[in-house]
NUBA-684193 format. One record per residue (C-alpha): x negated, y negated, z. Coordinates in steps of 0.5 Angstrom, whole numbers, plus 2048, in hexadecimal, padded with zeros to 3 digits. Layout:
<drenmars>
XYZ
...
</drenmars>
This chain:
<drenmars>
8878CA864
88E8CB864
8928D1869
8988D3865
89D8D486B
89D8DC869
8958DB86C
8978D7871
89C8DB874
8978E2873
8928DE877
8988DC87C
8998E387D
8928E487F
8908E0882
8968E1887
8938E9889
88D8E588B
88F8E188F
8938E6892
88D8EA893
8898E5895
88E8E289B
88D8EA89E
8878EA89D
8868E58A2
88C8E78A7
8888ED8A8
8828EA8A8
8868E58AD
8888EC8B2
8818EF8B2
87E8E98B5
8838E88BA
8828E88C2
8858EE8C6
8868F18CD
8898F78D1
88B8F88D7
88E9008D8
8909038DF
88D90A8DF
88D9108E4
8959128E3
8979188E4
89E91C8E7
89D9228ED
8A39268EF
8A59268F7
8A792D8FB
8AC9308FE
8AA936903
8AE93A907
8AC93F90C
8B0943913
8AD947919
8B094F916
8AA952916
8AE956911
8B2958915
8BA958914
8BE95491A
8C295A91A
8C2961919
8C896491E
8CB96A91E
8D096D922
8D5967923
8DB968926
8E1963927
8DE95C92C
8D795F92A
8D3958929
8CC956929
8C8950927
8C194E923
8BD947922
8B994691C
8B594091B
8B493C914
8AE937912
8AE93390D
8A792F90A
8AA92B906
8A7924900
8AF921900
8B5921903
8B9928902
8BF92B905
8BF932908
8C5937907
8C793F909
8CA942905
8CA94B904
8C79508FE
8C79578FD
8CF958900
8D195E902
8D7960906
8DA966907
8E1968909
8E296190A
8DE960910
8DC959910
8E3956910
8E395A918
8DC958919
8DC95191C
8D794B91B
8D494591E
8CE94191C
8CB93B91E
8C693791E
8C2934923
8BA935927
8B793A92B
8B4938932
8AF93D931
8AC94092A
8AF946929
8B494792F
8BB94692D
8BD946935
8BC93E934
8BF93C92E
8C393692E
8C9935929
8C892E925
8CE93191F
8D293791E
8D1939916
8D593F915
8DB94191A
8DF947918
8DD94C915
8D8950912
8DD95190B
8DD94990C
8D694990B
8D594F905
8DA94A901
8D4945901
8CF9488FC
8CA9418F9
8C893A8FB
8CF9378F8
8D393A8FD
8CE93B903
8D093990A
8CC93290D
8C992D90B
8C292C910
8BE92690D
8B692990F
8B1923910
8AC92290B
8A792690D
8A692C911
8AE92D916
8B1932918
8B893491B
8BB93B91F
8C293F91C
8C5943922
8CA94991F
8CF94B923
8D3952921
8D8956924
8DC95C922
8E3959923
8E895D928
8EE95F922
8E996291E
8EC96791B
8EA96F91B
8EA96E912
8E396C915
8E0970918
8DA973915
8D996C911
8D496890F
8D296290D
8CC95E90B
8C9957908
8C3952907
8C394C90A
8C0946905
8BE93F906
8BD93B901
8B9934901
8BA92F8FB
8B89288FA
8BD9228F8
8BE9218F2
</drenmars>
């Protein structure tokens, strides 16, 4: 029997899908019936270090004096401890600032950072660094840890260093100042590199 062209190309046309469908179909017979493996790393998982800091206070101010009068003086140690997972850095800076009649611009101040030969006795402190050496108005300036004095590097893990504090009422301080008052909070702050 004679195909026209018309029918040659309908059939053309037909026959070309099939085989499209057909090839697929052994491509996907192909993929399911190919070897595979895995290999997986499991147990992952991210846990977070601690920074701690603790002092010997007891929930006792350093200083509670009254009283003063020009070359008054006095001296008082605390001991800071940190417990540490990385490395970080220790400043001192100060919170709640009060200052009355300008009294802290007469009040002079030196702080240092050492150790202790006996725990508790401030009698046997040795000065490794002076921190702060002018006056307690210096140290009201100082109120976060971008603007705090020292820069003590604990070791990782549990280590501890003592600050001395050392005041006196300077000679020249005048009678504005009688009946004056001031006060503040001494904070450490401890952070890890970045």
């Amino acid at each position: 029997m004679h195909i026209t062209s018309r029918h040659g190309r309908t059939a053309a046309w037909i026959a070309f899908p099939l085989a499209v469908v057909a090839s697929g179909a052994l491509i996907a017979t192909a993929s399911y019936a190919a070897f595979s493996d895995t290999t997986e790393n499991a147990g992952n998982n991210w846990r977070t270090g601690s920074v701690t800091l603790t002092d010997d206070d007891q929930d006792r101010a350093l200083f509670d004096v009254g009283n003063l009068v020009p070359g008054s003086d006095g001296s008082n140690c605390i001991t800071v401890t940190a417990n540490t997972t990385n490395p970080t850095t220790v400043k001192l800076y100060t919170a709640d600032q009060a200052d009355e009649d300008t009294l802290a611009q007469h009040l002079n101040m030196t702080v240092e950072r050492g150790s202790l030969g006996t725990a508790g006795d401030c009698d046997t402190f040795t000065p490794e660094s002076t921190v702060h050496e002018g006056t307690l108005a210096g140290l009201l300036e100082l109120d976060s840890y971008g603007e705090g004095l020292d820069d003590w590097a604990p070791t990782v893990g549990t280590a501890s260093t003592t600050y001395r504090f050392v005041y006196d009422l300077d000679t020249e301080t005048p009678n504005s100042a009688q009946s004056s008052a001031a006060g503040t909070t001494f904070v450490w702050e401890a952070q890890t590199a970045s």
